[in-house]
Backbone as CSV, one residue per row, in Angstrom:
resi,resn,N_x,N_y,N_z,CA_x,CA_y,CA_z,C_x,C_y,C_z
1,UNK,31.062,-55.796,-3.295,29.811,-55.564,-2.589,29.715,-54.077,-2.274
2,UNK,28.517,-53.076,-2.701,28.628,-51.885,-2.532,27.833,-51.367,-1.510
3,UNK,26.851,-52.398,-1.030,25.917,-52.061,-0.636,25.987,-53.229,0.927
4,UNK,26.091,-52.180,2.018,26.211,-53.209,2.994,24.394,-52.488,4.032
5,UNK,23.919,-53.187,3.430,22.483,-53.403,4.230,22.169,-52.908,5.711
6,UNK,22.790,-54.059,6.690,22.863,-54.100,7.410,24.064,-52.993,8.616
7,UNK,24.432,-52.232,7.752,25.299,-51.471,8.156,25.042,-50.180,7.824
8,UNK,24.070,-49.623,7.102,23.075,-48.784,6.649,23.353,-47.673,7.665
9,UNK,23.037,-47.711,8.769,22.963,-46.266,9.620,24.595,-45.967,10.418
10,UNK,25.153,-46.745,9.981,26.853,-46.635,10.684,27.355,-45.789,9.723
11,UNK,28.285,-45.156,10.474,29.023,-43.817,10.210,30.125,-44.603,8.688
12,UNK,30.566,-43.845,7.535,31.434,-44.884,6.218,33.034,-44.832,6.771
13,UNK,33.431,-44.378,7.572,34.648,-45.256,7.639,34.615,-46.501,8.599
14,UNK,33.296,-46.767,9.540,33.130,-47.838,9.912,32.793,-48.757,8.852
15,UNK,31.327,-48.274,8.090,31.403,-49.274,6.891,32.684,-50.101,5.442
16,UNK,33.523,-48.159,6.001,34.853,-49.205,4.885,35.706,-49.921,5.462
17,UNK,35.853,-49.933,6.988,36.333,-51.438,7.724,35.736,-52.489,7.191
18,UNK,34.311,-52.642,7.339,34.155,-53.405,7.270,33.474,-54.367,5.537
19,UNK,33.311,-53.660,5.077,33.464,-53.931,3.589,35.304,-54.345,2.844
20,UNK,36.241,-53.893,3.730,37.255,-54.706,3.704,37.838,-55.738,4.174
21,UNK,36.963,-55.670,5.738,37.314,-56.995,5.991,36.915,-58.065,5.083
22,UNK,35.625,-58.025,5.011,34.950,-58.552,4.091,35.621,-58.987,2.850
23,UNK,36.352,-58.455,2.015,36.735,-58.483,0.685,37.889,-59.036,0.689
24,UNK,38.420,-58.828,1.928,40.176,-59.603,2.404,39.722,-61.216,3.207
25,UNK,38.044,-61.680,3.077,38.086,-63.164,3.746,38.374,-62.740,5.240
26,UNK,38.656,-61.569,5.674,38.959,-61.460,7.248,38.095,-61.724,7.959
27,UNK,36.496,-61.134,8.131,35.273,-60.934,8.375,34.997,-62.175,9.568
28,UNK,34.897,-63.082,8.766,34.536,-65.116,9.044,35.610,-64.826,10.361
29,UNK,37.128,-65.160,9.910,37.425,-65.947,10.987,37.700,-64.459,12.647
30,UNK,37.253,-62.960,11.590,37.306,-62.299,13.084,36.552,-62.551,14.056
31,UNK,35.593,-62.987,13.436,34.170,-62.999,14.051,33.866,-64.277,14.913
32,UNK,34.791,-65.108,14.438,34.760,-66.722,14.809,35.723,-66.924,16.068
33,UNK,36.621,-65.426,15.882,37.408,-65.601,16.994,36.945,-65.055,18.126
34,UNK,35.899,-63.830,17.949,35.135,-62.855,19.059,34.189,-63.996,19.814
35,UNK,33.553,-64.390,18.990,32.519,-65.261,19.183,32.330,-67.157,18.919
36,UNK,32.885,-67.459,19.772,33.331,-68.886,19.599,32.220,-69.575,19.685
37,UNK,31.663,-69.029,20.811,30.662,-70.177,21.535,29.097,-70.248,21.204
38,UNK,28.988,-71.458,20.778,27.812,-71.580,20.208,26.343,-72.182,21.347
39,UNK,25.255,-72.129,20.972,24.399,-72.723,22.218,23.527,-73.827,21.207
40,UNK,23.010,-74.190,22.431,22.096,-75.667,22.340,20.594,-75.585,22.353
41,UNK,20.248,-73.684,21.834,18.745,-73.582,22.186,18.091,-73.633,20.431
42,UNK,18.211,-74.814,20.298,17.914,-75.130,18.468,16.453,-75.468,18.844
43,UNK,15.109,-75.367,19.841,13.857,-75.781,19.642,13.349,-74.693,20.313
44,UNK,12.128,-74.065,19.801,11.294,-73.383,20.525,11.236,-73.241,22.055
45,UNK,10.999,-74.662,22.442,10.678,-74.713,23.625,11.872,-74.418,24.463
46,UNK,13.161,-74.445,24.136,14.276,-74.273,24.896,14.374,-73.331,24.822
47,UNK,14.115,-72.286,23.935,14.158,-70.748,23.771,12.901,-69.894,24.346
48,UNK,12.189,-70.515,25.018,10.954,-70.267,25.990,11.686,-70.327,27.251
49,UNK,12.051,-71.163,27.452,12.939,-71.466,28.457,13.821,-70.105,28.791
50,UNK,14.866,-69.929,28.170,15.924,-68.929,28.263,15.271,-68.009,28.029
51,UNK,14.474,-67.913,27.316,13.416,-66.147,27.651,13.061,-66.114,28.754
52,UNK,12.320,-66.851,29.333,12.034,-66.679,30.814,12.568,-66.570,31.875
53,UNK,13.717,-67.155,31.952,14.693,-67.064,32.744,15.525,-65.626,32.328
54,UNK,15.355,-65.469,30.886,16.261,-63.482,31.760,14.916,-62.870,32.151
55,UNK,13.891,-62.936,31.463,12.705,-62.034,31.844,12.769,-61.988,33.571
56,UNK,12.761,-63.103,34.143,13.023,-63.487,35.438,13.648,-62.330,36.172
57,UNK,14.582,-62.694,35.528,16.372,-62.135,36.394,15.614,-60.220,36.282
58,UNK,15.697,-59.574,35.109,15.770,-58.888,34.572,14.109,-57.851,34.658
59,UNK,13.110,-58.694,34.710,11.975,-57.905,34.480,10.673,-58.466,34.524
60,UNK,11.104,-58.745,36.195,9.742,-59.397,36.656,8.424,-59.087,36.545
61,UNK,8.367,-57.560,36.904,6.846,-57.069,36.579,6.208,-56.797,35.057
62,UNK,6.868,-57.371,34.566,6.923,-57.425,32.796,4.942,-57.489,32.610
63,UNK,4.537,-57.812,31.620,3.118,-58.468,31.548,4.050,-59.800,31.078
64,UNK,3.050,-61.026,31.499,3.735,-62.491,31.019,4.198,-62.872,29.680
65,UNK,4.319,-63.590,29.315,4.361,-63.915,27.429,3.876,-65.579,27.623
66,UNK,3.075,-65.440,26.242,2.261,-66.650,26.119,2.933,-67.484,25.550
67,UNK,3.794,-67.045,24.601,4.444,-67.439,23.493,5.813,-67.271,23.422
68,UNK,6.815,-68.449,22.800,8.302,-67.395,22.435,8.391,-68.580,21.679
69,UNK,9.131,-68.161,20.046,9.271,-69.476,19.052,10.314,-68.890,18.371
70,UNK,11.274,-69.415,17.941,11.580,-69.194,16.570,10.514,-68.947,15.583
71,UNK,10.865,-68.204,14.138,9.873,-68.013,12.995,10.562,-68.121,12.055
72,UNK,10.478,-69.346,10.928,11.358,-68.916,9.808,11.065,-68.050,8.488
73,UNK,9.943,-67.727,9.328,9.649,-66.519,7.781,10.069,-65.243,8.074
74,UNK,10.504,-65.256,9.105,9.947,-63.400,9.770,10.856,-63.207,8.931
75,UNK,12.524,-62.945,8.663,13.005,-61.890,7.854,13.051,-61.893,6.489
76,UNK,11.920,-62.706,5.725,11.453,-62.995,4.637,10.192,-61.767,4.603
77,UNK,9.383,-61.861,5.498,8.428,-61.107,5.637,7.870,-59.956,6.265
78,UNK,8.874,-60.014,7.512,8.556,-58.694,8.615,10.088,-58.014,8.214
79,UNK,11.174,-58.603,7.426,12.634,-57.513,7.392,12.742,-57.707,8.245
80,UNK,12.734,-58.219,9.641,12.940,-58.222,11.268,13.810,-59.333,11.305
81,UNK,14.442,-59.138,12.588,15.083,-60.496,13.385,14.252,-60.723,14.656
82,UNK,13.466,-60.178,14.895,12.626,-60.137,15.910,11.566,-59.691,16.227
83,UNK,10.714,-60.190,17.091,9.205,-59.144,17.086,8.126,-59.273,18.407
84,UNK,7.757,-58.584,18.879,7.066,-58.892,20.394,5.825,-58.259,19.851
85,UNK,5.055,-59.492,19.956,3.511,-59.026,18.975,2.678,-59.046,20.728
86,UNK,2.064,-58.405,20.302,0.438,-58.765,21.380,-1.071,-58.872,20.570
87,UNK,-1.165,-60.102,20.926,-2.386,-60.467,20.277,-3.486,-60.553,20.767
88,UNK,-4.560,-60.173,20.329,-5.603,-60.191,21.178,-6.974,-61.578,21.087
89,UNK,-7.204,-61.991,22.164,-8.090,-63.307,21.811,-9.627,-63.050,22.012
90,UNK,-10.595,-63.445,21.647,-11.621,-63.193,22.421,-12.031,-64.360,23.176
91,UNK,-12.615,-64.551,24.512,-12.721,-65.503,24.906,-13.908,-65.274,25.443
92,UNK,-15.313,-65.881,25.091,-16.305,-65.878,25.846,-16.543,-63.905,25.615
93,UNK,-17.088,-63.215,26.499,-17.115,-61.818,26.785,-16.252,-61.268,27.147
94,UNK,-14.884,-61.542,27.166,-13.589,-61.528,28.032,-12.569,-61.393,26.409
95,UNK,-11.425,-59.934,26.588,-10.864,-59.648,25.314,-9.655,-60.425,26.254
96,UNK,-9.079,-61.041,25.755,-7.830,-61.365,26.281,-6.391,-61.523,25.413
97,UNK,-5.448,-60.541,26.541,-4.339,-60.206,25.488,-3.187,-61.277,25.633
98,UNK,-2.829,-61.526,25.150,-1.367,-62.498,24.852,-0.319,-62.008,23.845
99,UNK,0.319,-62.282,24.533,1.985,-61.563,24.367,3.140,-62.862,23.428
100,UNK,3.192,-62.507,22.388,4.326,-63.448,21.790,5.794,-62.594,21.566
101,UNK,6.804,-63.433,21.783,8.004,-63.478,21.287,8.589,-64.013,19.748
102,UNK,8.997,-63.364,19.245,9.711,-64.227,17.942,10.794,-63.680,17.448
103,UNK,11.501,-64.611,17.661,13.516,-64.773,17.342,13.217,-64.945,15.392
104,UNK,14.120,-64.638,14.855,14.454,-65.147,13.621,15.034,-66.496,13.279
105,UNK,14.648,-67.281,12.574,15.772,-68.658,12.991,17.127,-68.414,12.329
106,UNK,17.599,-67.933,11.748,18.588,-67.246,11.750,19.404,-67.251,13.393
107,UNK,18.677,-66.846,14.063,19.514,-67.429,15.599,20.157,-68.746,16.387
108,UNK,19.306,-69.774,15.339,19.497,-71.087,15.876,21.087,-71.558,15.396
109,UNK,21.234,-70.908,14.508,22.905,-71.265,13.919,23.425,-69.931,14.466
110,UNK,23.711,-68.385,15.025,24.074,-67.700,15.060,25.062,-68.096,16.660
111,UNK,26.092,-67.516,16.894,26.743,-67.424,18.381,25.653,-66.862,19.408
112,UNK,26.067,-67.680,20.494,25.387,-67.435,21.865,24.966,-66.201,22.391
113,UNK,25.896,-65.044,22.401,25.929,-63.692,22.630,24.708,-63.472,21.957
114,UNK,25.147,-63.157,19.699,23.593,-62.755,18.805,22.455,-62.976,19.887
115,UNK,22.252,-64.351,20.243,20.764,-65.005,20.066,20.539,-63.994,21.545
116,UNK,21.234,-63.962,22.464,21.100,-62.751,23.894,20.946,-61.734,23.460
117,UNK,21.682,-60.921,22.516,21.102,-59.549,21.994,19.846,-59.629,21.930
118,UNK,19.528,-60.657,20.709,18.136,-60.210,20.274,16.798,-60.695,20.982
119,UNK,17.505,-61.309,22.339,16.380,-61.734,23.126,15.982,-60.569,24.327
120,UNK,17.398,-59.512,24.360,17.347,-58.973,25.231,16.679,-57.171,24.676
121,UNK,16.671,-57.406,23.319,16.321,-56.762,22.230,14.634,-56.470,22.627
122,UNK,13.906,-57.997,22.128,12.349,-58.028,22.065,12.599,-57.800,23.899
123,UNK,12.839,-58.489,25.012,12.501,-58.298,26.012,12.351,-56.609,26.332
124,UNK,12.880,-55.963,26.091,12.998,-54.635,26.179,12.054,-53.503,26.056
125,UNK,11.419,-54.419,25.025,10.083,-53.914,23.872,8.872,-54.487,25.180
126,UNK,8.940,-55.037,25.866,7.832,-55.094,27.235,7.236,-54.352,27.829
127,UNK,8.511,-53.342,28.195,8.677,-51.907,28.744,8.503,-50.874,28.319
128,UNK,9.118,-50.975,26.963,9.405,-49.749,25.805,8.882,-49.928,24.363
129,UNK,7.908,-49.195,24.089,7.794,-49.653,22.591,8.615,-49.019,21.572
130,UNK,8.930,-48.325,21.890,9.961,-47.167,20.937,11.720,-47.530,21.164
131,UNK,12.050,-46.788,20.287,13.438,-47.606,20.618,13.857,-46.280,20.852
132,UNK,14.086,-45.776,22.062,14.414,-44.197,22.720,15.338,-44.449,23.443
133,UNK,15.888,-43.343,24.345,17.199,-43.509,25.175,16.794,-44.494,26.126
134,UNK,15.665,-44.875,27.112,15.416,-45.399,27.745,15.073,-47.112,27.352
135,UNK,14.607,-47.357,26.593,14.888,-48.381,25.640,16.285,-48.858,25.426
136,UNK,17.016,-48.034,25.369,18.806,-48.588,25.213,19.160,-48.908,26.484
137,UNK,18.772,-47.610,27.341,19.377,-47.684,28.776,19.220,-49.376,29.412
138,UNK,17.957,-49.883,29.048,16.967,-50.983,29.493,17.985,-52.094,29.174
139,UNK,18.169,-52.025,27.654,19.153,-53.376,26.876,20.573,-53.323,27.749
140,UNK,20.904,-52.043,27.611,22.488,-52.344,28.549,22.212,-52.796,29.621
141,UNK,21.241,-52.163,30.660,21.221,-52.960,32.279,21.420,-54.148,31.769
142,UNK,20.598,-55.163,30.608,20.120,-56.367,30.898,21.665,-57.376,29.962
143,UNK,22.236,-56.313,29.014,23.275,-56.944,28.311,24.382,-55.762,28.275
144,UNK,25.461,-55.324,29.300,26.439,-54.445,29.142,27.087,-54.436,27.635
145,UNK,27.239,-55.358,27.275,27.936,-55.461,26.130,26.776,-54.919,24.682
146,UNK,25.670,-54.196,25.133,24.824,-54.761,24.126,25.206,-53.990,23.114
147,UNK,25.419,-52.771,22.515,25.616,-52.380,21.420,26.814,-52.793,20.634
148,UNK,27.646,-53.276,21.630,28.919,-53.933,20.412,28.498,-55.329,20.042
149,UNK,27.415,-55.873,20.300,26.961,-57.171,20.368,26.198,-57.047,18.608
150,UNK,25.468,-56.000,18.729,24.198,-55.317,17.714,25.319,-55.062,16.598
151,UNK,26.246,-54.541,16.601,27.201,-54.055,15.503,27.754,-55.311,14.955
152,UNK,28.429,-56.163,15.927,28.919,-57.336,15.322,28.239,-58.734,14.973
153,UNK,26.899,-58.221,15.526,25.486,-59.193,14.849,25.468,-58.893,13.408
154,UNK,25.399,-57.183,13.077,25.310,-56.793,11.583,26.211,-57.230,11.119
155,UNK,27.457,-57.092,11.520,28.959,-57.870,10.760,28.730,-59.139,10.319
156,UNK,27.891,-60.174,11.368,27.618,-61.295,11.393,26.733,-61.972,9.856
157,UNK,25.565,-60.974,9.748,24.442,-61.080,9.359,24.450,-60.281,7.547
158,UNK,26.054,-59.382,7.203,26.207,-59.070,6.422,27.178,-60.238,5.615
159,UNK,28.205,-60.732,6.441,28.762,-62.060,5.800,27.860,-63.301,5.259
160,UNK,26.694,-63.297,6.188,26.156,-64.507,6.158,25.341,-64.172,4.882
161,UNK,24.526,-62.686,4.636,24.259,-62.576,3.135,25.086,-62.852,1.536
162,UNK,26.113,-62.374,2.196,26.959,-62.347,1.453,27.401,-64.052,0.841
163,UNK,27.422,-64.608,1.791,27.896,-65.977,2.014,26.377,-66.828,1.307
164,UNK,25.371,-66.515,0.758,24.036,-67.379,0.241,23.847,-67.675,-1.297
């Protein structure tokens, strides 16, 4: 494999870790050992749920969200694992905006942590549309762990190509 995608902007002796783990079968069970624990949010509506509840914790004065679903097209079609759209409705004389969430389903099989990155990922995007220092600053308050989370999502997400 010469070409690791998802590992694209990482410095190459990180990428030749990990293109060896990879090639030595290591990859799977490192990853299986970091990340054991799996969750139970396999339906939309349960993942509405757990969005709201960090939005809660995390970022009350947010604007609301109308929406939060899994999508199984998005990284077929948007390249994304995620996406915080605002849509606009018209209602009567009244423009009205609504706010969606969308996970990749790719999350519904991924470890517990992934599916928190990338929720804590779009939540972020509420605040910030750009992905700037303050934008990062935002993800760590809400996930300390978050950039080693994002690295070993790509680890995650480069096996699992690999693995189709």
């Amino acid at each position: 494999m010469s070409s690791l995608t998802y590992l694209a902007g990482y410095p190459p002796q990180l990428q030749a870790q990990a293109r060896a783990l990879l090639e030595k079968g290591e990859l799977g069970p490192l990853l299986a050992s970091k990340y054991p624990q799996a969750h139970e949010i396999r339906t939309s509506k349960a993942l509405y749920s757990y969005v709201q509840e960090l939005k809660s914790r995390h970022l009350r004065k947010a604007p609301p969200l109308g929406r939060v679903h899994y999508d199984d097209k998005m990284h077929v079609v948007h390249n994304a694992l995620g996406l915080n759209v605002a849509a606009t409705h018209v209602q009567g004389s009244k423009l009205r905006k609504r706010r969606e969430l969308r996970v990749a389903s790719v999350f519904k099989e991924a470890p517990a942590s992934f599916l928190r990155m990338i929720v804590v990922h779009e939540l972020a995007h509420l605040k910030h549309t750009e992905h700037d220092r303050d934008f990062y600053k935002l993800c760590v308050h809400m996930e300390p762990e978050y950039h080693q989370l994002e690295f070993d999502m790509r680890l995650f997400l480069t096996l699992r190509e690999r693995d189709e």
